[in-house]
C-alpha positions as CSV (number, residue, x, y, z in Angstrom):
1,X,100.1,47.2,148.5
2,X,99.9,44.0,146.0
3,X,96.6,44.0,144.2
4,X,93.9,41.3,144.9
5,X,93.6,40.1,141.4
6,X,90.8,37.5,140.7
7,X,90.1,37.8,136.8
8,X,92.8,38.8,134.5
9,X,91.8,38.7,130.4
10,X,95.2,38.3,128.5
11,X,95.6,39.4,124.5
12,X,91.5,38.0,124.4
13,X,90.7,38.0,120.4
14,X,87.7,36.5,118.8
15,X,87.0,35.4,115.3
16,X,84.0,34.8,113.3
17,X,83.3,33.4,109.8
18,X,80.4,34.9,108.5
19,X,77.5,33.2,107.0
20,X,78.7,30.2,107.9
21,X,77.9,27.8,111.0
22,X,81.2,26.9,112.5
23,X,84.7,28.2,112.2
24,X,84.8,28.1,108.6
25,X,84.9,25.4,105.7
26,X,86.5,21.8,105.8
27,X,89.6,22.9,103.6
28,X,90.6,25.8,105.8
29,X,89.8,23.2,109.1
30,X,92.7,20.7,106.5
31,X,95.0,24.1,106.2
32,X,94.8,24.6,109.9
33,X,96.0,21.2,110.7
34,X,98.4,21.2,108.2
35,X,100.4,24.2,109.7
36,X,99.6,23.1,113.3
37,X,101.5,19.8,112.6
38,X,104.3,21.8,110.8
39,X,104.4,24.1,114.0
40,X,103.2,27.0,111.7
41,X,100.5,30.3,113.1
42,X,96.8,29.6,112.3
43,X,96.9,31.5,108.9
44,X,93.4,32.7,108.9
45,X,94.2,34.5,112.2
46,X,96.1,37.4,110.4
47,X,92.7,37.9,107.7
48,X,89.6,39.1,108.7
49,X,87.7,42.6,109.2
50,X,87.3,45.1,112.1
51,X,83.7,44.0,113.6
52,X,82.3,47.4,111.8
53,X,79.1,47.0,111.4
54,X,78.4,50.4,109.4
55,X,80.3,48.7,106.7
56,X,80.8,46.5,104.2
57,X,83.9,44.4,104.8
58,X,85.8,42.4,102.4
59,X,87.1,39.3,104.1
60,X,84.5,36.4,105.2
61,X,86.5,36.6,108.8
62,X,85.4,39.1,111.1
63,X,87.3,39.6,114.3
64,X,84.5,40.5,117.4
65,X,87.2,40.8,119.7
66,X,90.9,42.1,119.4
67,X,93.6,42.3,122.1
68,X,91.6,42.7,125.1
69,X,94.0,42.9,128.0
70,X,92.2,43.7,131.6
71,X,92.6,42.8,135.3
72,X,89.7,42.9,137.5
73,X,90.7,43.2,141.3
74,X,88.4,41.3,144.3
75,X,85.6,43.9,145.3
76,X,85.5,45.9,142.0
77,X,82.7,46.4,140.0
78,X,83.6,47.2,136.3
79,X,81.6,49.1,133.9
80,X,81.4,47.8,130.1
81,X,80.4,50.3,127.9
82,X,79.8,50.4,124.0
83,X,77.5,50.8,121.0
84,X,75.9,47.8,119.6
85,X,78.0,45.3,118.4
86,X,81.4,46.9,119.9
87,X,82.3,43.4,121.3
88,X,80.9,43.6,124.9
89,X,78.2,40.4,124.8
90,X,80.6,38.2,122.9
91,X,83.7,39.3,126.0
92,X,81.3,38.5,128.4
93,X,80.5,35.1,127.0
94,X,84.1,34.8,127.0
95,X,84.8,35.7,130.6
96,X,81.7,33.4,131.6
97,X,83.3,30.2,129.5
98,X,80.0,30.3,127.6
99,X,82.3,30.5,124.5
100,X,86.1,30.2,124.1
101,X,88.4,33.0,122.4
102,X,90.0,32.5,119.0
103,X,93.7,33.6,121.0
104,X,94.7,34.0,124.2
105,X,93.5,33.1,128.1
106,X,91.1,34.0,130.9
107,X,92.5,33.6,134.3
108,X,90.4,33.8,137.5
109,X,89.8,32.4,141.3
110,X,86.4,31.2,142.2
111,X,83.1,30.6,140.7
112,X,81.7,32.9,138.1
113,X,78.1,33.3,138.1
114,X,76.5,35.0,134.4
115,X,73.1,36.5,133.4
116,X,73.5,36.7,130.1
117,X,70.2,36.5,128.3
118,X,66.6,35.7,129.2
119,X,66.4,32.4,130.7
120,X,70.3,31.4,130.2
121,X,70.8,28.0,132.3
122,X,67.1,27.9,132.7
123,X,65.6,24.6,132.5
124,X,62.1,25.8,130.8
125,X,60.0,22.4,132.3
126,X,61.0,22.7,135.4
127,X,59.7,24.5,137.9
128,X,61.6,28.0,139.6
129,X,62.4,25.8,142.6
130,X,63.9,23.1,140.7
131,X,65.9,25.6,138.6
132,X,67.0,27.3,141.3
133,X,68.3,24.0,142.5
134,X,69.6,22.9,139.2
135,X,71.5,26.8,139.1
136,X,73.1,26.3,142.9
137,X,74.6,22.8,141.5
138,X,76.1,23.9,138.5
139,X,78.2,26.5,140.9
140,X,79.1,24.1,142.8
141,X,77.3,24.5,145.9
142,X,75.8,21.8,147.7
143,X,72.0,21.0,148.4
144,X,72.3,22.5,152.2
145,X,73.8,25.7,150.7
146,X,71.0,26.6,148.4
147,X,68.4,25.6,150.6
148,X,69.8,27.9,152.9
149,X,69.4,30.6,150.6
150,X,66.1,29.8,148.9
151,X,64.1,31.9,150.9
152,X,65.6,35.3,149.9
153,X,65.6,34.2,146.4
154,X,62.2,33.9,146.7
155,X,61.5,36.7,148.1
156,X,64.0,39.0,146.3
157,X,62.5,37.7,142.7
158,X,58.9,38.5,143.7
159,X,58.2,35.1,141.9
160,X,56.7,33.2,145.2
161,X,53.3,32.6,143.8
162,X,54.7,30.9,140.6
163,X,57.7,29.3,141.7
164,X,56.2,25.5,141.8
165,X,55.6,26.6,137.8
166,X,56.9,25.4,135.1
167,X,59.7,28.2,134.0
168,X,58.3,28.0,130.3
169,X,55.2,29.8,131.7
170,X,56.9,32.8,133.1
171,X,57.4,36.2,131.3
172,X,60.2,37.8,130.4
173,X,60.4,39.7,133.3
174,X,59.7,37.1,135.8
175,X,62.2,34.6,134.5
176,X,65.2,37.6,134.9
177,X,64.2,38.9,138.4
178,X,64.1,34.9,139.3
179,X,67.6,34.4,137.6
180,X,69.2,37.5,138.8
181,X,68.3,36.1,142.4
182,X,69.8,32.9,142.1
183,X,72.7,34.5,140.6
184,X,73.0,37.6,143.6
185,X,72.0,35.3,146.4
186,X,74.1,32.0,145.6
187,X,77.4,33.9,146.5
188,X,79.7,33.7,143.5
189,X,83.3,35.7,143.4
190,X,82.3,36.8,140.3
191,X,78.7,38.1,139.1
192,X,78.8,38.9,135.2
193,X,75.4,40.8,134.0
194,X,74.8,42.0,130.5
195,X,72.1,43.9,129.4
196,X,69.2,41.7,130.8
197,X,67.6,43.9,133.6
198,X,66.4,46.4,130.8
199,X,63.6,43.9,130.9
200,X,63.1,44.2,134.5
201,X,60.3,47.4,135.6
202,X,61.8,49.9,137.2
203,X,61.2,49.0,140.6
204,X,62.9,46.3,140.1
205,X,65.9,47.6,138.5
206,X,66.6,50.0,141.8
207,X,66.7,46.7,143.7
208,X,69.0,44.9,141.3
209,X,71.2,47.7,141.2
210,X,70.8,47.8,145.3
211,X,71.7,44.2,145.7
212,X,74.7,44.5,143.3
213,X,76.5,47.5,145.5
214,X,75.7,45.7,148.5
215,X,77.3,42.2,146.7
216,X,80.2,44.6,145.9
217,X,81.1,46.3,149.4
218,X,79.9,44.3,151.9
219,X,80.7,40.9,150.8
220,X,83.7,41.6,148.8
221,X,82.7,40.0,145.6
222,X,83.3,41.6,142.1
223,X,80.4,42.3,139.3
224,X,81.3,43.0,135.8
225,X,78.1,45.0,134.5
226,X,77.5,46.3,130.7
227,X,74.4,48.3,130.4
228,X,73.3,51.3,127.9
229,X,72.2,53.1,131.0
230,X,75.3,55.4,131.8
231,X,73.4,57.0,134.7
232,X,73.3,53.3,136.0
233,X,76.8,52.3,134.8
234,X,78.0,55.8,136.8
235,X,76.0,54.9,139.8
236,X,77.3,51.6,140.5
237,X,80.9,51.2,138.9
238,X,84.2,51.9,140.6
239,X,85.8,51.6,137.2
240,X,84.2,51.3,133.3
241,X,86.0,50.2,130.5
242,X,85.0,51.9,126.8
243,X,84.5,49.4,123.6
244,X,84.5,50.2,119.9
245,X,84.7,47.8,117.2
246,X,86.0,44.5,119.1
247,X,88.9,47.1,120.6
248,X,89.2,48.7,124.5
249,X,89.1,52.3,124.0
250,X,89.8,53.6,127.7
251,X,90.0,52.6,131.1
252,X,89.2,54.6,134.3
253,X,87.2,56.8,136.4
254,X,83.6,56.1,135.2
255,X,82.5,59.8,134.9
256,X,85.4,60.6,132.5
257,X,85.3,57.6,130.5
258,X,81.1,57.8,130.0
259,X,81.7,62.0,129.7
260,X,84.4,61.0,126.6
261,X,82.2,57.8,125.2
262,X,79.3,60.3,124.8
263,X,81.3,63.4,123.5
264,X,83.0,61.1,120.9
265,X,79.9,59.3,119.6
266,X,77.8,60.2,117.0
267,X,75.3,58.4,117.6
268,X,71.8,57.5,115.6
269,X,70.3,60.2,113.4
270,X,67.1,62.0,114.4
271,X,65.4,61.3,111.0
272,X,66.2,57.7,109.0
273,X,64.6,57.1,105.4
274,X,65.0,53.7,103.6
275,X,64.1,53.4,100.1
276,X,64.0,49.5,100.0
277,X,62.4,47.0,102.4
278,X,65.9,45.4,102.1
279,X,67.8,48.0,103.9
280,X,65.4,48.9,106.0
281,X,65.6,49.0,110.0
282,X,64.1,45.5,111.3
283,X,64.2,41.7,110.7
284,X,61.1,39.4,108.8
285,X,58.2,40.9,111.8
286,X,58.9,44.4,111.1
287,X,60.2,47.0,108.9
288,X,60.9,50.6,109.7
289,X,61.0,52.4,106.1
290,X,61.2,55.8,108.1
291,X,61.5,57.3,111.4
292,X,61.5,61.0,112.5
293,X,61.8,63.1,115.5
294,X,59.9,65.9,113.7
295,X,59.7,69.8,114.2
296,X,55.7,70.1,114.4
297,X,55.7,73.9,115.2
298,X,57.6,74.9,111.9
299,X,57.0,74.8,108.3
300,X,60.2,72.5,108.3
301,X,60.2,69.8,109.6
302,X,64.0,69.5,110.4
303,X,64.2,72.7,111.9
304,X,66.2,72.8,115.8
305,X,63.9,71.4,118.4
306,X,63.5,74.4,120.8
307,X,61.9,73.5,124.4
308,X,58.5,75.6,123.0
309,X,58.3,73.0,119.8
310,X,55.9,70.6,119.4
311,X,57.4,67.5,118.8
312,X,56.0,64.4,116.2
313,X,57.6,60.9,116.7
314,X,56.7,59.4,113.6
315,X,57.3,56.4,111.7
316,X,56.5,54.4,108.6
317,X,56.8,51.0,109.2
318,X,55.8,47.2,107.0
319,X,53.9,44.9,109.2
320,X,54.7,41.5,107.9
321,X,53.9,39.5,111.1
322,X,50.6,37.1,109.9
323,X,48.5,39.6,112.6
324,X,47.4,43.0,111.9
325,X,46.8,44.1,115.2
326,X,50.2,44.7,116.6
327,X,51.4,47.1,120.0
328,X,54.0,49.7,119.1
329,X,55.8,51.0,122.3
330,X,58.8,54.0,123.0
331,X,60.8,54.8,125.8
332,X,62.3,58.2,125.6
333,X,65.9,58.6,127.3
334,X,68.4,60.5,128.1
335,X,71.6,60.4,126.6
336,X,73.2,58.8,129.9
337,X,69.8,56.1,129.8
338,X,67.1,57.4,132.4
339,X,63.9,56.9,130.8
340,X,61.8,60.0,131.4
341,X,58.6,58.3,129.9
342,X,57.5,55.6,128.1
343,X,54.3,55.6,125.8
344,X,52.5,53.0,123.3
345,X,49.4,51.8,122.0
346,X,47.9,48.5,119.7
347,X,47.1,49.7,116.0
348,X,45.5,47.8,113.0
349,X,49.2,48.1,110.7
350,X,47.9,46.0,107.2
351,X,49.9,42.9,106.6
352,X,52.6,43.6,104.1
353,X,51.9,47.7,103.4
354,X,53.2,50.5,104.9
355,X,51.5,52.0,107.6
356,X,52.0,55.2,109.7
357,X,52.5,55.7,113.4
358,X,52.6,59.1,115.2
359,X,53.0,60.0,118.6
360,X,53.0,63.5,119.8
361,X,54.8,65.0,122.3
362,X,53.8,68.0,123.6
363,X,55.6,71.8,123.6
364,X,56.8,73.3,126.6
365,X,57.4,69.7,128.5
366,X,61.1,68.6,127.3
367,X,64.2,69.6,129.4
368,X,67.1,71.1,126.8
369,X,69.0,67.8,126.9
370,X,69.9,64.7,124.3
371,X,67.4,62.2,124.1
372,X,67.2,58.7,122.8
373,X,64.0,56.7,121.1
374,X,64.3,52.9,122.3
375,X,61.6,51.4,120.0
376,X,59.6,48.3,120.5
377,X,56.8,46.2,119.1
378,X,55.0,43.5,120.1
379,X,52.3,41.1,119.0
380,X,48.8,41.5,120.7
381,X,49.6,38.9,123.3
382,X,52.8,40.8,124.1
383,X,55.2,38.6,122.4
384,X,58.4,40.3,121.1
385,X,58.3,41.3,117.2
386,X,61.2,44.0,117.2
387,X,62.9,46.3,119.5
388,X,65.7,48.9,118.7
389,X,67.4,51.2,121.9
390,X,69.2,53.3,119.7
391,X,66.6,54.1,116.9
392,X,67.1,58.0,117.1
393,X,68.9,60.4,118.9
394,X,68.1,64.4,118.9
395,X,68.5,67.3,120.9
396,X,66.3,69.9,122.3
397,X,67.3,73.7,122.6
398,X,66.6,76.0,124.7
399,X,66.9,78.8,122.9
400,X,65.6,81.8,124.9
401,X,67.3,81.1,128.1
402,X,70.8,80.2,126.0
403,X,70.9,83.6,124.8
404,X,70.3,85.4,127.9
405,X,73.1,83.0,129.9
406,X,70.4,82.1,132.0
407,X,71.1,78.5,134.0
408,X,69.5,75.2,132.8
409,X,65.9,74.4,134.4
410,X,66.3,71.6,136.8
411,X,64.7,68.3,135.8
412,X,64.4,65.9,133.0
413,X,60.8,67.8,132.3
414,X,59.7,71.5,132.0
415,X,56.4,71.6,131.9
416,X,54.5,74.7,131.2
417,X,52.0,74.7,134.5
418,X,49.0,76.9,135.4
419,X,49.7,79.6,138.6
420,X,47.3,81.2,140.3
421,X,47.0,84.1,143.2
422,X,44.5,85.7,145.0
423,X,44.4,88.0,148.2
424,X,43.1,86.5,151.5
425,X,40.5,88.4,153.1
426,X,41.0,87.9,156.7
């Protein structure tokens, strides 16, 4: 049977020169020329660095994408998966035509619909009605078509009371549940989502997810997804594709490929220490100096986390917003990305010194599984200051029931809970 091929991505590379706005300086745009006229290769297409960003690099060129070769039949849904800055936002962007590659082509049939980042291809001044408009007509579609559709948009974002408001006013979170329903509802061949409904709540999220299976099998259209929720990814892809460094890793069955991607991994330490402001985790808001998923039941710290241990989420961190009252937020997740809580509070962090922040999580709560911190920090009027999903990673043991070769206790939590019996007197 031939395959129903609607997006094929043929030796996709991508090139940056770093520190630099543009593709570089005006004698390598002369050198370029030169050789193009001569009927020469680009020479500044065989420099450049793999996009690692654990290390230094030599070469001012940096290569975000190398080689990417991938077909995408009609109907599929395909799975992106990577760690920060393996390559996926900048294919994406690609695949959308937000930006072009450095070499080679992107075929595909029919109109590609993106949500890419927070308010992409929204016009902040105008209202959700008119942008939903504005959306529909940059698709293609005609004025009867979207009005046709405006309705469930409406209702699917949950935005009805606001949407004669200026978009600017929205939050975060409104203006993706209103763009993910233009996107879902104004029928494209191709939806392409990147990480943006982390921002939605959870309730949310289960509809997104909902509305994207039923885009997928009942109406035929094909989603491209990347997400650091592998429990999501699993869920909802018929196929994932594994990144690392600008380069496609594997290809396949979406429980193999995520099983590998987490075995092979190493991902973020359970306890990071900077010395120096400057290599500190952060940008000019914050700075974390130190972070630690500590032992609290043991004279060391760094002992193994054992289901029985109390547990200390701590931090040093530099507030150098102009505000000293900041909020300070954590989701904890499981390897695969299902957040099993999320805790924060607003603390008075003095501008410019180092301040601590502990959180403690109690013994005899924690499943024996792999967790992950995804940090966050806020002004006081909830404005975004910093956020990290991968800030630590550890493990907790259990150590008693691994010696006996007794089973796993079901659930993402174990609490220790109170029983009580007493005879009935009849």
């Amino acid at each position: 049977m031939k395959k129903d091929i609607i997006l094929k991505a043929e030796n996709i590379s991508k090139q940056y020169r770093l520190g630099q706005v543009g593709t570089g300086t005006l004698s390598h745009d002369i050198n370029r020329w030169w050789c193009k006229i001569r009927g020469k290769e680009n020479p500044y297409l065989k420099i450049g660095d793999t996009n690692d960003r654990s290390t230094k690099g030599t070469s001012d060129y940096v290569w975000a994408l190398q080689d990417i070769n991938f077909e995408v039949e009609r109907g599929e849904v395909l799975g992106i998966i990577g760690k920060n800055g393996a390559g996926k936002s900048t294919l994406l962007k690609i695949l959308s035509k937000v930006t072009a590659p450095t070499t080679g082509s992107i075929k595909s049939r029919g109109r590609i619909a993106s949500l890419l980042e927070v308010g992409t291809g929204f016009n902040g001044e105008m209202t959700g009605r008119e942008n939903i408009f504005l959306n529909g007509a940059i698709l293609g579609m005609t004025k009867k078509e979207i009005t046709s559709k405006l309705d469930e948009i409406i209702e699917f974002s949950g935005c009805e009371r606001y949407i004669d408001t200026p978009v600017k006013r929205y939050s975060s979170g409104m203006t993706v549940r209103l763009a993910f329903a233009v996107a879902a509802f104004l029928e494209p061949e191709i939806l392409v989502i990147d990480e943006v409904l982390a921002v939605g709540d959870a309730e949310f999220q289960k509809k997104a997810i909902g509305k994207m299976q039923d885009i997928s099998r009942e109406g035929g259209r094909t989603v491209l997804f990347v997400s650091h929720n592998m429990a999501a990814i699993e869920t909802l892809c018929t196929r994932v594709v594994s990144m690392e460094h600008g380069k496609i890793c594997s290809s396949g069955d979406p429980t193999k490929v995520i099983s590998d991607y987490l075995q092979s991994n190493s991902f973020s330490e359970r306890i990071i220490n900077f010395d120096s402001i400057s290599k500190a985790k952060g940008n000019d808001k914050i700075r974390i100096m130190y972070a630690g998923i500590e032992n609290a039941s043991s004279n060391n710290k760094n002992d193994i986390i054992d289901v029985t241990s109390l547990i200390n989420f701590k931090m040093n961190i530099i507030n150098q917003t102009n505000k000293e009252l900041i909020s300070v937020g954590f989701d904890l997740k499981t390897i695969k990305g299902d957040i099993v809580f999320g805790s924060g509070g607003k603390f008075n962090c003095k501008l410019n010194k180092a301040s601590e922040i502990c959180c403690e999580i109690p013994s005899n709560f924690l499943n024996d599984d792999v967790y992950q911190i995804h940090v966050y920090f806020h002004t006081n009027e909830m404005n975004p200051l910093f956020s990290d999903y991968e800030l630590l990673t550890f493990e907790v043991k259990d150590i008693i029931r691994e010696s006996g070769y007794l089973g796993k206790v079901n659930g993402m939590i174990r609490p220790s809970l109170s029983w009580s019996t007493k005879d009935i007197i009849s």
